[in-house]
MMTF fields as JSON, N, C-alpha, C and O atoms, coordinates in Angstrom:
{
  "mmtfVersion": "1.0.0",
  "mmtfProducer": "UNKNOWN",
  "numBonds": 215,
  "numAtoms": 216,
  "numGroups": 54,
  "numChains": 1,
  "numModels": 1,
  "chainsPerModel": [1],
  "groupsPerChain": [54],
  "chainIdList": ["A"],
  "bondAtomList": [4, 2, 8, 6, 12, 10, 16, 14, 20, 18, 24, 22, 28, 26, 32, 30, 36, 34, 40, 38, 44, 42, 48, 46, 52, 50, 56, 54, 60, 58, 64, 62, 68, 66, 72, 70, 76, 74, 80, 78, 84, 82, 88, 86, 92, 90, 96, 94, 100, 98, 104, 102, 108, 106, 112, 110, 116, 114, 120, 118, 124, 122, 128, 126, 132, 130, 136, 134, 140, 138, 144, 142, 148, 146, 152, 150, 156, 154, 160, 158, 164, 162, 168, 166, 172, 170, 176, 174, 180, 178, 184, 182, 188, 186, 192, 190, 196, 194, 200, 198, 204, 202, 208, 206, 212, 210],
  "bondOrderList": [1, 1, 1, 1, 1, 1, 1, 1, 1, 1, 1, 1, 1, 1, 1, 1, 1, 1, 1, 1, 1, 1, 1, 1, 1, 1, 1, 1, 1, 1, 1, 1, 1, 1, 1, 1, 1, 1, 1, 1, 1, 1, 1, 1, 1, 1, 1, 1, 1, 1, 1, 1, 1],
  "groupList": [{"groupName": "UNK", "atomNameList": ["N", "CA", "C", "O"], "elementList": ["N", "C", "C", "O"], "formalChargeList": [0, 0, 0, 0], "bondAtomList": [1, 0, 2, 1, 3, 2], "bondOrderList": [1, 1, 2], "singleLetterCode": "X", "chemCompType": "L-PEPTIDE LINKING"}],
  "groupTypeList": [0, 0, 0, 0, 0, 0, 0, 0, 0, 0, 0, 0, 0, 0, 0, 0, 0, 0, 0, 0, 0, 0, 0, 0, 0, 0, 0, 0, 0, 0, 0, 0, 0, 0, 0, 0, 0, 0, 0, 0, 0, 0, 0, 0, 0, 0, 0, 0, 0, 0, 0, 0, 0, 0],
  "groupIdList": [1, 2, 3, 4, 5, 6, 7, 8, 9, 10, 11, 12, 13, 14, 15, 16, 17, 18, 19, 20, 21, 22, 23, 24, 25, 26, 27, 28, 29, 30, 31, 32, 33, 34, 35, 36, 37, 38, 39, 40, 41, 42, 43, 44, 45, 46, 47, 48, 49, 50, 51, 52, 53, 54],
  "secStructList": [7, 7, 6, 6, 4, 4, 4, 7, 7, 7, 2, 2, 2, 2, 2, 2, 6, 6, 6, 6, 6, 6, 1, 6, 6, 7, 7, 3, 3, 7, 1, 7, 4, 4, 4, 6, 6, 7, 7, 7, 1, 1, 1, 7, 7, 7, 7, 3, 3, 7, 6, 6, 7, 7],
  "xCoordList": [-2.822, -1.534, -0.943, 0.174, -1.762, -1.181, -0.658, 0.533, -1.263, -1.104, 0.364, 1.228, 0.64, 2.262, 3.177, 3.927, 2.641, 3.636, 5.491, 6.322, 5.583, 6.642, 7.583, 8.741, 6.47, 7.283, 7.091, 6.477, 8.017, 7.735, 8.487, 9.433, 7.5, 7.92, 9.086, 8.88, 10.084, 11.359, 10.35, 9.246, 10.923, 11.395, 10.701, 9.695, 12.055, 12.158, 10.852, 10.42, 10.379, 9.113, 7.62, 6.741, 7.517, 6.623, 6.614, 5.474, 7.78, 7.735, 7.442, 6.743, 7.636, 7.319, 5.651, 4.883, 5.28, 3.749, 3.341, 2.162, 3.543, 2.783, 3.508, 3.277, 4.082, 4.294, 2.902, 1.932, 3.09, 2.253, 0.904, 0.045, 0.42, -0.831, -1.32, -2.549, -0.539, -0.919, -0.571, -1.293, -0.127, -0.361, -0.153, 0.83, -1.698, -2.426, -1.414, -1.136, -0.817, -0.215, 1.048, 1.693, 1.442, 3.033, 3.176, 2.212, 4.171, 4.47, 5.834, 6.754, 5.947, 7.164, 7.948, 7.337, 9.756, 10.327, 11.315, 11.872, 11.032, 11.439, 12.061, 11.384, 13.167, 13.692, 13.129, 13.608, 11.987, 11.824, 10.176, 9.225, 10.301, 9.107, 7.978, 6.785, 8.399, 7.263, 6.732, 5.98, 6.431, 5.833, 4.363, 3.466, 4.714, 3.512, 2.677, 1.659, 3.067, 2.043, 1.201, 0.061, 2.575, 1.653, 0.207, -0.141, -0.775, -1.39, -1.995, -2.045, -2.548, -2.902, -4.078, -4.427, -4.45, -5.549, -7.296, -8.318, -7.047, -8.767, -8.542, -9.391, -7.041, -6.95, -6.261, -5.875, -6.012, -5.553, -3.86, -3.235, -3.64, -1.881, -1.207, -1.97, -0.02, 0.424, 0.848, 1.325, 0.509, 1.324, 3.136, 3.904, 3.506, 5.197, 5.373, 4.661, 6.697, 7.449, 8.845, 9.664, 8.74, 9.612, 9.747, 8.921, 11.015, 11.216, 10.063, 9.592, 9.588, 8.96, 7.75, 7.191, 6.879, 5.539, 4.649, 4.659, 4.098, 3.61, 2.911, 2.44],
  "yCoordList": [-14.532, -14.685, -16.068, -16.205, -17.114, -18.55, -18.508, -18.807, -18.199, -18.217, -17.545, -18.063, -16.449, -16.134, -16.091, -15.275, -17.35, -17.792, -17.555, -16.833, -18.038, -17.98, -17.351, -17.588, -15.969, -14.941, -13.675, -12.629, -14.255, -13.151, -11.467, -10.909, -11.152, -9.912, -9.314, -9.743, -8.708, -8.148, -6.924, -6.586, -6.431, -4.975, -3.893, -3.184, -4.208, -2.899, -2.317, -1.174, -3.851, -3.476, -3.3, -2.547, -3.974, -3.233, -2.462, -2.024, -1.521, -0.538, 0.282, 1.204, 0.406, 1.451, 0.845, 1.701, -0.166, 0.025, 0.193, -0.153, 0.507, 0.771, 2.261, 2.841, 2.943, 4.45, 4.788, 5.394, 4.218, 4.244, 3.769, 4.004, 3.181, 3.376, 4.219, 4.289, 5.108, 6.101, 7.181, 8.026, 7.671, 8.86, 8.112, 7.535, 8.349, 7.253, 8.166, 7.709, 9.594, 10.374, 9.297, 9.496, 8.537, 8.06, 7.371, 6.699, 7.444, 6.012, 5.694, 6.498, 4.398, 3.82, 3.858, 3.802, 3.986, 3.637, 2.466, 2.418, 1.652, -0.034, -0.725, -0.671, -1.401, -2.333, -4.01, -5.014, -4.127, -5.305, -5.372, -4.71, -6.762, -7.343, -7.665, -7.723, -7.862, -8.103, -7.305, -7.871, -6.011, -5.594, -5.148, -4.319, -6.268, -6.158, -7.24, -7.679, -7.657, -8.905, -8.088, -7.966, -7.603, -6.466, -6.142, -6.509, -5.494, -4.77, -4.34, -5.103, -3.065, -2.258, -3.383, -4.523, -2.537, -3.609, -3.46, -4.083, -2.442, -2.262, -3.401, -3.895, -3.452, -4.744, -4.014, -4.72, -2.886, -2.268, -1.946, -1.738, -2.06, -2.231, -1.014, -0.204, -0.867, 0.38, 0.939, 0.24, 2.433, 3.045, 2.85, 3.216, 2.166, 2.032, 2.606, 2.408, 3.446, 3.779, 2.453, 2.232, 2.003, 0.826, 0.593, 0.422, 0.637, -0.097, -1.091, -1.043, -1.996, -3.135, -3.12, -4.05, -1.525, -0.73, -0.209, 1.019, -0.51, 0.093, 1.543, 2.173],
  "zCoordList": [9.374, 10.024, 9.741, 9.242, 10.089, 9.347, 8.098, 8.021, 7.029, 5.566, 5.543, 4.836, 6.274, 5.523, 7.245, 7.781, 7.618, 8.676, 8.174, 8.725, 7.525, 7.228, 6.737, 6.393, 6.771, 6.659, 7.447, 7.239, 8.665, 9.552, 9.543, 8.987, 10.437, 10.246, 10.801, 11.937, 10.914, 11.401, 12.221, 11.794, 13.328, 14.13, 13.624, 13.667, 12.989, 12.187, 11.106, 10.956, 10.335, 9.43, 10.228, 9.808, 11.226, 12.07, 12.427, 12.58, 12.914, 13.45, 12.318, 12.738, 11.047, 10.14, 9.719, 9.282, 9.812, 9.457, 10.543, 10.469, 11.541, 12.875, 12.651, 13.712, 12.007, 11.547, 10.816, 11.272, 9.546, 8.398, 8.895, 8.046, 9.981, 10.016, 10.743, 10.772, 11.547, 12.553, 11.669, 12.197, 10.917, 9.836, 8.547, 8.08, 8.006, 6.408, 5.414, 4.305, 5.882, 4.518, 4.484, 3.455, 5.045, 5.231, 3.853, 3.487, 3.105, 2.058, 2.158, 2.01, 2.437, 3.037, 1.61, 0.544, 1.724, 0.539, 1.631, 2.727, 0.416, 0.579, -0.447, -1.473, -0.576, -1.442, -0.864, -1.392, 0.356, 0.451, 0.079, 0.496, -1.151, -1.335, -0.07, -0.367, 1.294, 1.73, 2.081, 2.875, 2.133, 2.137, 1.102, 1.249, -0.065, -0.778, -0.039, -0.573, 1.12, 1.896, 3.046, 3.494, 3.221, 4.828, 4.506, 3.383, 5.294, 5.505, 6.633, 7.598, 6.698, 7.892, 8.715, 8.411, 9.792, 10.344, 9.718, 10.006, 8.852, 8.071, 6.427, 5.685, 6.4, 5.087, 4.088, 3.156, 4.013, 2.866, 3.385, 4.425, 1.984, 1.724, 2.532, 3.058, 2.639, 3.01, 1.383, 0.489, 1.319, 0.369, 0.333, 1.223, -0.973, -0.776, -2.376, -3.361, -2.202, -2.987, -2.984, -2.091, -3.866, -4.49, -5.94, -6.837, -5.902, -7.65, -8.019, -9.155, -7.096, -7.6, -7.865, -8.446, -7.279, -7.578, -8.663, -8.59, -9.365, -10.508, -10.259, -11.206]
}
């Protein structure tokens, strides 16, 4: 939580990974990069559909 102090989280993006971790089928579609920072509370990323995704 220190390490990306500074980039906090909005509302709105919690409320969809607190979607996405209560049903693992979820994959968020997002035009925002931070969400390649997020992750669930076991450490692993959320599934996102984004341009910026390989």
């Amino acid at each position: 939580m220190q390490r990306y102090a500074n980039v906090p989280m909005s509302f709105a993006d919690a409320s969809l990974m607190m979607h996405a971790e209560a049903l693992p089928q979820t994959c968020i579609f997002t035009l925002d990069k931070d969400f390649t920072i997020y992750r669930h509370a076991d450490g692993k990323p959320p599934k996102l559909l984004a341009p910026f995704v390989e």
